[in-house]
N, C-alpha and C positions, 0 to 999 in steps of 0.2 A: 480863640477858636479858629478862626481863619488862619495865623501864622502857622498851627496844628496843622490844618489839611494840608495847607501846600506844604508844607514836610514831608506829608506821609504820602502827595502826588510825586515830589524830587523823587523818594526814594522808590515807589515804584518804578516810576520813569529812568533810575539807575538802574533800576534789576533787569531791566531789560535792553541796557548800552550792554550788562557788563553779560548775560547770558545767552546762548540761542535763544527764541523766540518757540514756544511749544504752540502746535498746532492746533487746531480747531479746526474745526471741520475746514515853356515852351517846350515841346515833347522833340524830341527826333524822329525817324523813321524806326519805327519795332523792329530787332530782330527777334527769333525765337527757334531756342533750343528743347531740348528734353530732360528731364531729369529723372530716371529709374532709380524707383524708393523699395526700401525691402516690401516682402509679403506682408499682409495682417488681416489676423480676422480672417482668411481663405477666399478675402476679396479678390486675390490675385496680383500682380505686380503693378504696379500704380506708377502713374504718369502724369511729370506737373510740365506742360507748356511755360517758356520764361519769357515774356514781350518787354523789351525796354533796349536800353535802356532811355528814361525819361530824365529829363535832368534841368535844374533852375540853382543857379550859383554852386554851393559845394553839396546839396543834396542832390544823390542819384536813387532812381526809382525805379523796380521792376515788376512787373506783375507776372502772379503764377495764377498757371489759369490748371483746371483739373474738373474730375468729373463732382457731381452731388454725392455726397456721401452718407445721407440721410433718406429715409423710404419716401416715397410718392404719398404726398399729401398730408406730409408733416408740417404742422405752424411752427414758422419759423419764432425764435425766442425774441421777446423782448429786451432791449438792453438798460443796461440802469438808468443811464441818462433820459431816455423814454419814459419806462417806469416811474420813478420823480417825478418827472414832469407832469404828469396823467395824474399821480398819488396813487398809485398799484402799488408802490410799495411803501413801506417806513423802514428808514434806517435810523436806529436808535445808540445814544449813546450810551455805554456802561459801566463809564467812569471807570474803564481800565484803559490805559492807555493804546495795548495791543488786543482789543476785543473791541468787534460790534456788534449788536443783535439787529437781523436784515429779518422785513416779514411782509411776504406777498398778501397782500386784500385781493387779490383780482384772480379770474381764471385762466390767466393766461400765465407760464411759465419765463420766467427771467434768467439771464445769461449776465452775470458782476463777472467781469473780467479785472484778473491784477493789473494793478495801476491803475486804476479808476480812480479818481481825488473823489471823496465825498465832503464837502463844505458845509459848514457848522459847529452842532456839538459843543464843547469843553476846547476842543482844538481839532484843526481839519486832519483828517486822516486818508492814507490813502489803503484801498483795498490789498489784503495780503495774498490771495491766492485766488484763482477762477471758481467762479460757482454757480451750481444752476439752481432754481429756488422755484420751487412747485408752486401749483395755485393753492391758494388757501394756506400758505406753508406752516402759519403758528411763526414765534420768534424764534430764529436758527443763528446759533454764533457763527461769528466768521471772524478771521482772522485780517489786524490793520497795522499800518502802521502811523504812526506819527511823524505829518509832513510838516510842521508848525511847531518848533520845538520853544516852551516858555510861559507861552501860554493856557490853560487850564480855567479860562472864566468865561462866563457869554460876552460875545463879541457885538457891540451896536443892538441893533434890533432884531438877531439871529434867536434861532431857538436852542438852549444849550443844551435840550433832551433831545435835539433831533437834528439830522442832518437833513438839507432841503433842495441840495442841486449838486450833481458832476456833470459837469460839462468839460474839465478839462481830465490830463492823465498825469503820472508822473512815471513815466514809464522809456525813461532815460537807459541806455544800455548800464550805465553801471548802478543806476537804479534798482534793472531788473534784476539783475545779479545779487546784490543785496536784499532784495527781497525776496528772489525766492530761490539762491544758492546760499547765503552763508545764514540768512535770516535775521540781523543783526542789524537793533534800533539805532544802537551807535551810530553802524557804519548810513545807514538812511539819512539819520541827520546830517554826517559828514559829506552825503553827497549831493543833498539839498543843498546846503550850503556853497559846494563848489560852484552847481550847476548856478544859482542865481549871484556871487561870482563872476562866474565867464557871460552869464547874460549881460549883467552892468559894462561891463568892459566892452561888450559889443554892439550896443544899441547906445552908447554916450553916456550912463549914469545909471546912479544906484537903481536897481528895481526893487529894493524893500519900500513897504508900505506901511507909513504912518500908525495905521491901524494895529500892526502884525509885523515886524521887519520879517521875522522867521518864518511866515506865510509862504510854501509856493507857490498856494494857488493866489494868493494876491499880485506874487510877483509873475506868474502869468495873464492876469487880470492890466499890468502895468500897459499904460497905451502904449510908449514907445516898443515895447514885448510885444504885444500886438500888432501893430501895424508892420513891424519887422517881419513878425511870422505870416502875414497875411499874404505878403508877396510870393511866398514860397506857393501858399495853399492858392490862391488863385491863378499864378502859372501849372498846375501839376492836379488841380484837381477834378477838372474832365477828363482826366485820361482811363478812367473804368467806363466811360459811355460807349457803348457800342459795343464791349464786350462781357459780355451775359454769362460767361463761362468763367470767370476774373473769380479766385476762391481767396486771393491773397498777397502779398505782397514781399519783396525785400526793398533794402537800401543800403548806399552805402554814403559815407560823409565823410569828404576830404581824400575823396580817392579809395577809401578803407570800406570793405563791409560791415557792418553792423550787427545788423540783426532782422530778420522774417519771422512773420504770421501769418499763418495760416489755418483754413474753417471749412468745417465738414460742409457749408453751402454758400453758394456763389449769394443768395440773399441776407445770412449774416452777415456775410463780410460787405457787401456794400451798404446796410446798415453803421456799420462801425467805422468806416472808412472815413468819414470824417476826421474826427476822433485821433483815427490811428495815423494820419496825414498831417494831422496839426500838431501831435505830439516829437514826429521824426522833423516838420519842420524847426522846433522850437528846440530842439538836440541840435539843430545844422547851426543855428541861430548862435547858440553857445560857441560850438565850435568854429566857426569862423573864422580862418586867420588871413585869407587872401592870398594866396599861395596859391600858384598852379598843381594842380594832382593828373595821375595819368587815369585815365578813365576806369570805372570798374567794367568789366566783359560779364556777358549773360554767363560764361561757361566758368566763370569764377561761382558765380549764385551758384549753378547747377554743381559744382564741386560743395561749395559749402552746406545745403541742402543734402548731400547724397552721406559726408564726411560725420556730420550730427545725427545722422541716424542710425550710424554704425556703432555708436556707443552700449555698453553693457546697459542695463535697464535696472532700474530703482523702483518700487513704487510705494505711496502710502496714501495712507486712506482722507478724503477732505471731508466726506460725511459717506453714509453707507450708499448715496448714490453715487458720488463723484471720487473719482481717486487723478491722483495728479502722476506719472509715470516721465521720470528724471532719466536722461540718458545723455551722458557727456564722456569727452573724449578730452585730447591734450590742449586742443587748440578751440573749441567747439561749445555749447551745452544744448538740449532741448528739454523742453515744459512741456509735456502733451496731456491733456485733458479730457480725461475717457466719462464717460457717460454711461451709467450701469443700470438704467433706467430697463426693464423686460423688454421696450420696444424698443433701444437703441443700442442691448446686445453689449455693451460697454466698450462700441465704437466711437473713436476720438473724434471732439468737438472742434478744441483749437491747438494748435502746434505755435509752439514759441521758441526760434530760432535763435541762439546767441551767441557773437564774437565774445571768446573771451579777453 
């Protein structure tokens, strides 16, 4: 019976290598330029301040600063890792490899942003697309991926019905891309794979764990992975103190840009910011080769930023409130995450910037 299931786990887990994936719902002195973004919504032409750049070994950091772009007196969203923590939400396993069932208990609304690791389950999965999850929501699918390729049993004393903590992300640029441009489990695994990889190589030794080799989130769990990335995060992570206006960020690694987010409110984003600072230092971390790079310039952001939003527009539907709206170009992509909600008009949440 057991050698059955895991049969019939391989061969889902191939249908999804071999198919697209179907949807379900020390700082320097700042300078600072401007960035003029198209119209939308009849907001008017919008304007993102760039202060940086900020920078510790091959990680460069800029922040964009902009106005709120949500009404007066809107509660700002909980995030996942919050959520968990509190137990406002459950995130459930459904013994499909690419599906989870996410369900808010509380009355407050939740903001799963892609790339979120949820840890547990059957095998750790990472979230497939942004999503905002009402109070009281009932079980709502969502769309995962498989960060832990091999395993399919409860792991130690974890629960395998349920997933119990994200704390970290996996939200690597070619991660992103993979997730939520080609959508391909394949290529996910392949680039977990890489990524932990070029981590071993850079930190002195393998980061697979005993437990899990094919774990990422164990292999970001790995001390020498940690204590590596920590140096980044604790040069680099006061630098949103003092500015209250900060909606977001870019970087770039090894001299190259990467990739920006950015949030309809200066309070999500400094909610998440953590998060989203440990994941870019844990990409530099990989990427390390000790090589001199020529600095990145704010007016490169401000080009990159301007160039991603000039692409033709895609969109498709994540659940009847949320639609996710694709716009890429040659060299470029953007993820932008609208919000259809009567009160918020189905102006955009979060923008996801991508080198390709």
């Amino acid at each position: 019976m057991r050698s059955h299931l895991f049969a019939l786990t391989c061969a889902v887990a191939l249908l999804g290598v071999a198919l697209p994936l179907v949807w379900f719902a020390t700082a320097s002195q700042a300078r600072t330029s401007i960035i003029a973004a198209p119209q939308e919504n009849g907001d008017g032409p919008e304007g993102y301040k760039v202060s940086g750049p900020y920078t510790h070994k091959n990680l460069t950091v800029f922040l964009l600063h902009g106005k709120e772009k949500v009404a007066p007196g809107t509660k700002t969203f909980m995030t996942l890792s919050e959520a968990l923590t509190t137990k406002k939400v459950v995130v459930y396993e459904t013994k499909s490899v690419n599906e989870l069932a996410i369900e808010n208990v509380s009355d407050e609304e939740v903001f799963v942003q892609s790339g979120d690791i949820v840890k547990g389950g059957q095998q750790d999965r990472m979230i497939g697309v942004d999503l905002i999850v009402p109070a009281r929501s009932g079980k709502i699918k969502i769309a995962a991926f498989c960060v832990e390729q091999g395993r399919w049993t409860k792991r130690g004393s974890e629960d395998s019905t349920k997933f119990t903590s994200s704390t970290d992300r996996a939200a690597t640029r070619e991660l992103k891309l993979a997730a939520n441009k080609s959508r391909s489990q394949g290529e996910v695994w392949a680039k977990v794979a890489k990524a932990q990889s070029k981590l071993g190589a850079n930190v002195g030794g393998s980061v697979a764990a005993p437990a899990s080799a094919s774990s990422l989130q164990l292999s970001l769990e790995n001390e020498k992975v940690r204590a590596t990335t920590e140096e980044y995060v604790k040069a680099l992570a006061s630098i949103i103190e003092k500015r209250p206006d900060a909606v977001g960020y870019a970087f770039s690694i090894n001299g190259k840009l990467n990739s920006a987010d950015v949030y309809a409110s200066p309070a999500l984003f400094r909610k998440l910011w953590p998060g989203l600072l440990k994941s870019s230092a844990v990409e530099a971390v990989a990427e390390l080769d000790g090589k001199p790079h020529d600095a990145t310039r704010a007016e490169e952001v401000r080009a990159f930023i301007t160039e991603s939003e000039s692409g033709a527009a895609t969109e498709r539907e994540v659940t009847t409130r949320v639609r996710m709206t694709t716009r890429e170009t040659k060299t470029n992509i953007l993820f932008e995450t609208r919000d259809h909600h009567p009160r918020r008009k189905g102006g955009w949440v979060h923008k996801s910037y991508v080198k390709k």
